[in-house]
KESEDREN-496460 format. One record per residue (C-alpha): residue in one letter; x negated, y, z negated. Coordinates in steps of 0.05 Angstrom, whole numbers, plus 32768, in hexadecimal, padded with zeros to 4 digits. Layout:
<nodes>
AXYZ/...
</nodes>
This chain:
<nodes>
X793B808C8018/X794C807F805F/X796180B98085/X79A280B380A4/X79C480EA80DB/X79FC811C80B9/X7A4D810480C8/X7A8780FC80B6/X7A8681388077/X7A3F81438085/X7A2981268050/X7A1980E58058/X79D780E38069/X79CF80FA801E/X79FC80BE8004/X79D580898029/X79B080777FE7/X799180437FC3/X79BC801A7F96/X79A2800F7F54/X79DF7FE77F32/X79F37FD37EEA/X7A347FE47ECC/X7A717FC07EBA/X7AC47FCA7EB3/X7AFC7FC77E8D/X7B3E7FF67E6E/X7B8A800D7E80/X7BB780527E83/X7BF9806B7E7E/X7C2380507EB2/X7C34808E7EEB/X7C7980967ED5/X7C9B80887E88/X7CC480517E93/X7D0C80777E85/X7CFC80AE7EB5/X7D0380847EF4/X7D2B804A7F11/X7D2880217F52/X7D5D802F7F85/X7D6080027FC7/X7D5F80338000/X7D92800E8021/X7DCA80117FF0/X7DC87FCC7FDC/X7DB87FB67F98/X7D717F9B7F84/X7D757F497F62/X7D347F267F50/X7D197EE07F3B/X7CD77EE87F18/X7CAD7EA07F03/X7C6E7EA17ED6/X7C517E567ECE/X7C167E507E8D/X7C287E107E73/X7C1E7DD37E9A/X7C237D957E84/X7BEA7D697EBD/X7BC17D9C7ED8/X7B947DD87EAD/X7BC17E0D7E94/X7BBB7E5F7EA1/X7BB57E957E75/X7BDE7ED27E95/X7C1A7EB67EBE/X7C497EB97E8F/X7C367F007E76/X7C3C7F137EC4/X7C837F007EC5/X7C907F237E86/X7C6C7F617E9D/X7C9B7F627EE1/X7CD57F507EC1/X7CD27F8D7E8D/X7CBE7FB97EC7/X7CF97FAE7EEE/X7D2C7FAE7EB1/X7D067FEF7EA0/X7D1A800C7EDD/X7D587FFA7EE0/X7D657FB37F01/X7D967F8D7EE2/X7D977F4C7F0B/X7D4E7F2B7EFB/X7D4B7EE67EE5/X7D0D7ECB7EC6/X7CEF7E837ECC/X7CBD7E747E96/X7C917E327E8A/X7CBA7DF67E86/X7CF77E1A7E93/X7CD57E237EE2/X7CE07DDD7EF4/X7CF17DCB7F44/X7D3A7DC17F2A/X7D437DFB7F0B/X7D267E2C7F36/X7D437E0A7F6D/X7D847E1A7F47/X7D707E6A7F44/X7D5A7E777F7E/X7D9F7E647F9C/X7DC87E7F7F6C/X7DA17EB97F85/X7DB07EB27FC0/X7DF47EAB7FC3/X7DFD7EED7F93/X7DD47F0C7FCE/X7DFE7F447FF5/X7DF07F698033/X7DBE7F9D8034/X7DA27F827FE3/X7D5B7F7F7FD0/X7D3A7F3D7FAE/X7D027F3D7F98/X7CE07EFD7F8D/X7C9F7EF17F60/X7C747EB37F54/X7C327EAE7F29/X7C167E6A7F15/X7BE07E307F34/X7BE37E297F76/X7BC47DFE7FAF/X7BC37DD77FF6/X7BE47DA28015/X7BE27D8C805E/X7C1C7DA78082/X7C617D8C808A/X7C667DA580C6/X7C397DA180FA/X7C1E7DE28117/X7C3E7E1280E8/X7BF57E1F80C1/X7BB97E3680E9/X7B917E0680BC/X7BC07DD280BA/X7BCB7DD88072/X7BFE7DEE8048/X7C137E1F800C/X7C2A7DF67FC9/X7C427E177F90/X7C387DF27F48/X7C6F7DE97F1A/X7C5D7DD67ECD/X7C737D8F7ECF/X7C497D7D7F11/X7C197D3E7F16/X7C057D0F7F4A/X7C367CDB7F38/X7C787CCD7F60/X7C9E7CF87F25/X7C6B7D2B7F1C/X7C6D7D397F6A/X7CB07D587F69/X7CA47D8B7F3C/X7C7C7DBD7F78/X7C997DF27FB0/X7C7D7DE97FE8/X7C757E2F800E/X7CA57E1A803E/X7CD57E1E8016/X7CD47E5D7FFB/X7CD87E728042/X7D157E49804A/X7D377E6E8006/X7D187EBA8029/X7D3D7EAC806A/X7D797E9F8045/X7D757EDD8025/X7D657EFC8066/X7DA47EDF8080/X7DD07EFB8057/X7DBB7F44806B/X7D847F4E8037/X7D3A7F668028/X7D057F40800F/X7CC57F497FE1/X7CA27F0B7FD0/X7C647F177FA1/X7C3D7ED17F91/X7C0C7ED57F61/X7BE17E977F67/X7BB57E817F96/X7BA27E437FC5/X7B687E407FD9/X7B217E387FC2/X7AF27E687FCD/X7ACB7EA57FAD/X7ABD7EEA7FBB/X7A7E7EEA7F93/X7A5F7EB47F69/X7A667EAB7F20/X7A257EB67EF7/X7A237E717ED2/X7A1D7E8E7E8A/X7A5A7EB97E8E/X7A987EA47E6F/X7AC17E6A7E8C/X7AFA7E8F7EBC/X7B3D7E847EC3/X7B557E717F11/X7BA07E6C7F30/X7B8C7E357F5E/X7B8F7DE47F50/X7B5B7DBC7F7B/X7B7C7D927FB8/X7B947D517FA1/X7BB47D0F7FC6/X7C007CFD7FB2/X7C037CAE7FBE/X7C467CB17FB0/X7C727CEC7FC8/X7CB27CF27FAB/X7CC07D437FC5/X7CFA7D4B7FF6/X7CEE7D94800E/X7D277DC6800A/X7D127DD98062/X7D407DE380A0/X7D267DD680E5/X7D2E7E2580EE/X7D0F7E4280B5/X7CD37E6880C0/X7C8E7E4D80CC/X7C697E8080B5/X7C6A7ECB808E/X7C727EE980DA/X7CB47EC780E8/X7CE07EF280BB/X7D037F3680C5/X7D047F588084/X7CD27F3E8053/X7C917F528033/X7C647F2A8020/X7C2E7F377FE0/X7BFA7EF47FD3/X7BBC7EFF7FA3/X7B8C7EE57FCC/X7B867ECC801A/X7B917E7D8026/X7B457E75801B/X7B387E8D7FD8/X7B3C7E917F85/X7B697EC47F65/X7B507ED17F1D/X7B747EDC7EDD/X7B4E7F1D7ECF/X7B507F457E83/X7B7C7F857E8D/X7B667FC47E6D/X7B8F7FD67E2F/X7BB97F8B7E35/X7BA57F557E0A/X7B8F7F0F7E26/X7B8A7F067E7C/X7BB67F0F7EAF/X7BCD7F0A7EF8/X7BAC7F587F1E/X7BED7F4E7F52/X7C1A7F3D7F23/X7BFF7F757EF5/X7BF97FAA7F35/X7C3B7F9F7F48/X7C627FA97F09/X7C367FE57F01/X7C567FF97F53/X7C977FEF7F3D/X7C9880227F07/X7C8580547F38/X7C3380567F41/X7C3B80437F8D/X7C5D80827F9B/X7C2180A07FB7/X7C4180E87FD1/X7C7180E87F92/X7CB080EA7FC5/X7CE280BA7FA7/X7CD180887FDC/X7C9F80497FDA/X7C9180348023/X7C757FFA8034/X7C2B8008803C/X7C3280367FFF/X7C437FF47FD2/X7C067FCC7FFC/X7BD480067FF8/X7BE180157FAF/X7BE57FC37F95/X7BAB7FB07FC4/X7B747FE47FA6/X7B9A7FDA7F59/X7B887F927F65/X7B417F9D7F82/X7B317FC77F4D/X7B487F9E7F0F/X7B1F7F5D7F2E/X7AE87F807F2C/X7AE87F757F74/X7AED7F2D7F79/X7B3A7F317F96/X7B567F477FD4/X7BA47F447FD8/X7BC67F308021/X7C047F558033/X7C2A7F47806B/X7C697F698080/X7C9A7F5080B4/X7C8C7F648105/X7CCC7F8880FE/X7CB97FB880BF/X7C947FF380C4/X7C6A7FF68081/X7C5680448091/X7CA580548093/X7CC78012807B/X7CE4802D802C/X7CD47FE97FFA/X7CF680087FC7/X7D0880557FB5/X7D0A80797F71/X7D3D80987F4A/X7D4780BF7F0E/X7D7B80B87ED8/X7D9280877EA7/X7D6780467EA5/X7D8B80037E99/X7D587FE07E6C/X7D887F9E7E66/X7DBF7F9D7E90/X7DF87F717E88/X7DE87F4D7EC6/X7DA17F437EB1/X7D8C7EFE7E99/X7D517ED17E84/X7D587E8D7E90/X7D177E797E64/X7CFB7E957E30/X7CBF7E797E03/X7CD47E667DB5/X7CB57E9C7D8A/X7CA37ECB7DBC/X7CD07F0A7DE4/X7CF87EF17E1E/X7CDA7F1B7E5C/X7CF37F567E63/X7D057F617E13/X7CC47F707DFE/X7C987FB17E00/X7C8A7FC87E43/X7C3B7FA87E48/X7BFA7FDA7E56/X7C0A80107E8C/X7BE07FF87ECA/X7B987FEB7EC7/X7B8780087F0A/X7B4380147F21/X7B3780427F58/X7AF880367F8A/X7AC7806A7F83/X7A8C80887FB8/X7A42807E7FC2/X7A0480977F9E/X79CA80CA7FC9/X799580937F9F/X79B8806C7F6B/X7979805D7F40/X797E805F7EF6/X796280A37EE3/X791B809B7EC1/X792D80DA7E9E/X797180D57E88/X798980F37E4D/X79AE80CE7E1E/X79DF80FA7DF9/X7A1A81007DD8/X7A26814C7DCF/X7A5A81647E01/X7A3B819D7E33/X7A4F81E27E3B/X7A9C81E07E45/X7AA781927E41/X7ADB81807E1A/X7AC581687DCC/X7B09813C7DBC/X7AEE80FC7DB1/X7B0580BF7DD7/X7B4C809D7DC8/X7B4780657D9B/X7B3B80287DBF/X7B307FE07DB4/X7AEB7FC87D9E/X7AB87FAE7DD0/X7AB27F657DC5/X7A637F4D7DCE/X7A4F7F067DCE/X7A087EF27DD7/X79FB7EAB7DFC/X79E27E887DC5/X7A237E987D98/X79F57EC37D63/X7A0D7F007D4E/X79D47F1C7D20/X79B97F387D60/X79ED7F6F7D63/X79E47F867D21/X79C77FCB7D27/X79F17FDA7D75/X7A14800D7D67/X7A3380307D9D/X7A4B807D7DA2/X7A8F80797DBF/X7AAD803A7DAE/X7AAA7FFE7D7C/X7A817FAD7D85/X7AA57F757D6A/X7A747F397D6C/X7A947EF97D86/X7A7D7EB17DA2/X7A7D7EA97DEE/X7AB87E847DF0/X7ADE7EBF7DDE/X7AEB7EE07E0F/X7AB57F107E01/X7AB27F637E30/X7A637F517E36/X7A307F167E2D/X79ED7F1C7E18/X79BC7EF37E30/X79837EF37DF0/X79567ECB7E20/X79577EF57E61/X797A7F397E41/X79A97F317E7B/X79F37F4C7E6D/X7A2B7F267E91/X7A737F397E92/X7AA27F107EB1/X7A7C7EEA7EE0/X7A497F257EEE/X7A077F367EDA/X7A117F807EC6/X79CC7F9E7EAB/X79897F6F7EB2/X79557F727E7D/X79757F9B7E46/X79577F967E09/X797F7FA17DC2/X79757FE07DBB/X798C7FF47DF6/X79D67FCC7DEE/X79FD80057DD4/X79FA80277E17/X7A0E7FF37E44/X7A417FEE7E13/X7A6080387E0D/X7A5F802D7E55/X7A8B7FF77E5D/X7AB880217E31/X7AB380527E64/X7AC3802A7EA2/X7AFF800B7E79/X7B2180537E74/X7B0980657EBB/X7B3980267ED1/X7B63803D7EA3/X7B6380857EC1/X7B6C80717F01/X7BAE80497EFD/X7BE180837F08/X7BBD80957F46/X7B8380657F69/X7B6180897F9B/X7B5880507FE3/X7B12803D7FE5/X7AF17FF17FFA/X7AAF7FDE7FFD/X7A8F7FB48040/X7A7D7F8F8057/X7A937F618026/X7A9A7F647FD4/X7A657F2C7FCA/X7A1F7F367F9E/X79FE7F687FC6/X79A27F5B7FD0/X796D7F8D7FD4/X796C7FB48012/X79BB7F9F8029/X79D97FD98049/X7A287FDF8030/X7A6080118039/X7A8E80388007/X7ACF80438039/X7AFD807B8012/X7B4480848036/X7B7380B58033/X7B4680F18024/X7B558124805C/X7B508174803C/X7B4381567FF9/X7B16816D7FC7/X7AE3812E7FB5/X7AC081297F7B/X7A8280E67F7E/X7A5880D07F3E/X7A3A80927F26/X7A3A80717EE1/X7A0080487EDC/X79F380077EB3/X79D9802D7E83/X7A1080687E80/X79E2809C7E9C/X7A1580C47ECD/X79FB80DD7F10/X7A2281127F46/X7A2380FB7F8B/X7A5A812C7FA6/X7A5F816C7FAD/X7A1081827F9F/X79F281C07FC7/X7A1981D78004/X7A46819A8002/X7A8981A9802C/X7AC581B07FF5/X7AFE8192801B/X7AF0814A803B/X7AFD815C8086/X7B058108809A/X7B3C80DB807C/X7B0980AF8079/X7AC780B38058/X7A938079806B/X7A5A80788032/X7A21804F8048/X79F480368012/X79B0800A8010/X79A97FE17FCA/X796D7FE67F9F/X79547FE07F5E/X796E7FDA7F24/X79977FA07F32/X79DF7F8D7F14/X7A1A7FB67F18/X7A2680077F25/X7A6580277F23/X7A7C80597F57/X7AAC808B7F49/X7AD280B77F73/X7B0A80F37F5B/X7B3881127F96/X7B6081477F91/X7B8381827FBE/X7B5E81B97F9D/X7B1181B67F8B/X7B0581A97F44/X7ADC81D87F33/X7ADA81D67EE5/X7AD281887EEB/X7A9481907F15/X7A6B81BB7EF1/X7A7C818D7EB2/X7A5F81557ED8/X7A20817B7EF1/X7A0F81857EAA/X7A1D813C7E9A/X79F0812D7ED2/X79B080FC7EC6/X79CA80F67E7E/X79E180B47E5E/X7A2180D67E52/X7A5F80A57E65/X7A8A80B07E35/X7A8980FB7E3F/X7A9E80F27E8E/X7ADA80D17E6F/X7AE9810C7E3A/X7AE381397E7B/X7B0981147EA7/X7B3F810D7E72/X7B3B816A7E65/X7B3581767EB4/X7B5181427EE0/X7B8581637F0C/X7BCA81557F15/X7BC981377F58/X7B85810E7F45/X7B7880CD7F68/X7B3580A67F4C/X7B1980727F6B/X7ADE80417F42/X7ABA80007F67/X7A877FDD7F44/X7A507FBE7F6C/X7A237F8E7F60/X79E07F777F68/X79AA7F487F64/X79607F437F7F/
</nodes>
């Protein structure tokens, strides 16, 4: 191991370690506050209105998975804290006419000082500009509508981004704030590649095409904005920059995929962005908090963009403040204007999974799978015994579609389901190679049979960890960039936000065997840096490692010495049990997964 000089908390030099990666994630939590307890207030006195669109079915180009559910999930979040204006556009019902139709009923319903929030997931893509100079690349932002094809009548049924800023500025006009979350993505590019054996994945972006006939006639003005920049009151929330995919990811604890902003956001608006627990969600509070929800639930394949106008301040500006009292779960006011046959109108059904959030965790002082490792179930001295909450099965495919191989896997802290590839399987196992994938990444190489159940009590264990870490994510990124990392690349774990905090490091390796990185020896208590910069070199074995990082105002002293007894043992689903007696109050966790290859 290199040696590097002492800075920051003097401890780096023991965190600049070899990466040995293989691990894997999934799970959800309760959200930070029961819906019931809370409602959103607009800080400025006005009330809050909001038009919410989720697109699945359309009719020309491949159809998503999750964009509907995202509109549900926002739509029962705000009605669950007490918004009674929201109308919802659903599938066919989101046609150019009839949103069109909304959005200016909307407006005209606006009053000074009101809040709207606007929300859009579904395909997007890129058409050359309208008008020239307004896009550095000369192209612009097209939203899909269901009925859309590249026929003269299938043209019209788009938005072009344009216009949307057209509909903000009206809103703007009239004395009002604006939040515009979109939930799709237009571009085509990738954080990291996708291991060709893993399951086919779901994307929020349609390739360019060319319209031969154009029959579109833009809703513009000659003064409405050019660009994000050009407005006074509006946020901004996209999934992805201009030049890349936004997944539909699986959600801890919510069945079939979804849209991470979509499913950060909802999770913000029932309080989880309220970092300091003040009643008031600034600005960079609601960025900060979706940004690393979203980071973590992509496994790191997703980066939102946020852009506020040059006249808010996002460290003072108030998006939205909290209030408790009685919660209007339907107002009279509130409305859906589609609703799928056979299925709950959003807004009327059960409030979905509490936020999936996974926190970024720290570095590892030599992140090597420990040769002697003790694989264990027995709970140390003083950790807790209860087992671990019922949760759904892990589903285990192999690439060939057999199943007799997972006859005798039998994990220790949570049930296999055997399923065929196409199913959406947790893990895939490759009976040629013994490579596991999950979701585009190669998790563990080489594992053998045998050794299955612990890669799989481990995904388990990462599942709650995201879980875990919804009510509270603890800032932390990974540079220089969240592609497949090679043998002997130097990167960085950045945590944020950790000034006279107590910080608590470990690993879970591929293979569940936990190993303490923070505080060991004479390690300070209290980070003395907002920032901590982890610098780490990666090594064998390759695949995936996940880093986990606990802050809190007081050290954790109890939650420590349970982990230095879980220490070098293949113990994952203890940490959680732990976590779940000990965590503190005022926890934040934090959990990146990197990954590896030769």
């Amino acid at each position: 191991m290199m040696p590097m000089p002492r800075g920051l908390d003097g401890w780096i030099a023991r965190l600049y370690a070899t990466i040995g990666l293989v691990g894997l994630i999934g799970l959800a939590m309760p959200q930070a506050y029961a819906a019931g307890d809370l409602s959103i207030s607009n800080p400025d006195g006005g009330d809050v209105r909001a038009l919410v669109i989720g697109i699945d079915d359309y009719q020309h180009v491949r159809k998503l998975k999750g964009a509907v559910a995202d509109a549900t999930d926002i739509v029962t979040s705000l009605r669950s804290m007490g918004v009674g204006d929201v109308v919802a556009l659903t599938n066919a019902q989101a046609d150019r006419a009839s949103i069109l139709r909304e959005i200016g009923a909307l407006v005209e319903r606006t009053k000074n000082n009101d809040l709207i929030f606007l929300s859009i997931a579904g395909h997007g893509t890129q058409e050359p500009e309208r008008i020239k100079g307004s896009e550095p690349d000369g192209m612009e932002n097209v939203f899909l509508l269901p009925g859309f094809e590249t026929t003269a009548a299938g043209s019209i049924e788009r938005i072009l981004g344009s216009e949307f800023n057209h509909f903000i500025r009206q809103f703007e006009l009239r004395g009002a704030k604006v939040i515009f979350v979109a939930d799709t993505c237009h571009g085509g590019g990738m954080v990291r590649d996708i291991d060709p054996r893993a399951a086919q994945m779901s994307f929020r972006q349609v390739p360019r095409y060319t319209l031969l006939v154009d029959e579109l006639k833009p809703v513009t003005d000659s003064n409405d904005p050019k660009s994000e920049l050009d407005f006074d009151h509006t946020a901004f929330l996209a999934a992805v920059d201009r030049h890349t995919k936004a997944p539909e990811v699986s959600i801890p604890g919510v069945n079939g995929l979804r849209g991470a902003l979509s499913y950060a956001v909802a999770r913000a608006l029932e309080g989880s962005a309220d970092v300091n627990h003040d009643g008031k969600v600034t600005l960079k509070e609601l960025f900060s908090n979706v940004r690393q929800v979203v980071y973590q639930l992509s496994d790191q394949r997703q980066n939102i963009v946020t852009i506020s106008s040059p006249a808010q301040t996002p460290e003072t500006d108030i998006a939205f403040e909290l209030t408790r009292g009685v919660v209007l779960i339907q107002g009279p006011t509130a409305r859906t204007a589609s609703a799928q046959p056979g299925a709950a109108a959003p807004g009327e059904g059960p409030l979905s999974a509490p936020p999936a959030v996974t926190a970024k965790a720290a570095p590892v002082p030599a992140l090597a799978t420990a040769p002697n490792a003790v694989s264990t179930n027995a709970a140390p001295s003083g950790a807790a015994t209860a087992p671990l909450r019922p949760t759904a099965p892990i589903r285990l495919a192999a690439l060939d579609g057999k199943t007799n191989y997972f006859a005798g896997v039998t994990p220790k802290d949570v049930t296999v389901q055997a399923v065929q590839p196409t199913d959406n399987p947790d893990l895939i196992w490759d009976p040629v190679s013994h490579d596991v994938i999950a979701w585009g990444d190669v998790v563990a190489y080489g594992v053998d049979v045998a050794n299955l159940p612990t890669v799989v009590d481990r995904t388990a264990a990462i599942r709650e960890l995201k879980r875990m870490a919804t009510r509270s994510p603890q800032v932390m990124r990974i540079s220089p960039d969240d592609r497949q990392q090679r043998a002997g690349q130097i990167v960085e774990v950045d945590l944020s936000d950790v000034a006279s905090r107590a910080v608590l490091l470990f690993n879970v390796s591929g293979d569940g065997t936990v190993q303490v990185l923070y505080p060991v020896g004479s390690d300070a208590a209290l980070a003395r840096s907002a920032s901590l910069r982890l610098p780490l070199r990666v090594g064998q074995p390759f695949g995936a490692e996940q880093i986990v990082a606990v802050t809190s105002q007081q050290r954790m002293v109890d939650l420590e010495t349970v982990l230095m007894q879980l220490n070098r043992r293949r113990a994952s689903g203890q940490v959680i049990k732990s976590l779940e007696r000990y965590l503190p109050a005022d926890a934040r966790i934090a959990s990146i997964g990197f990954f590896s290859a030769p």
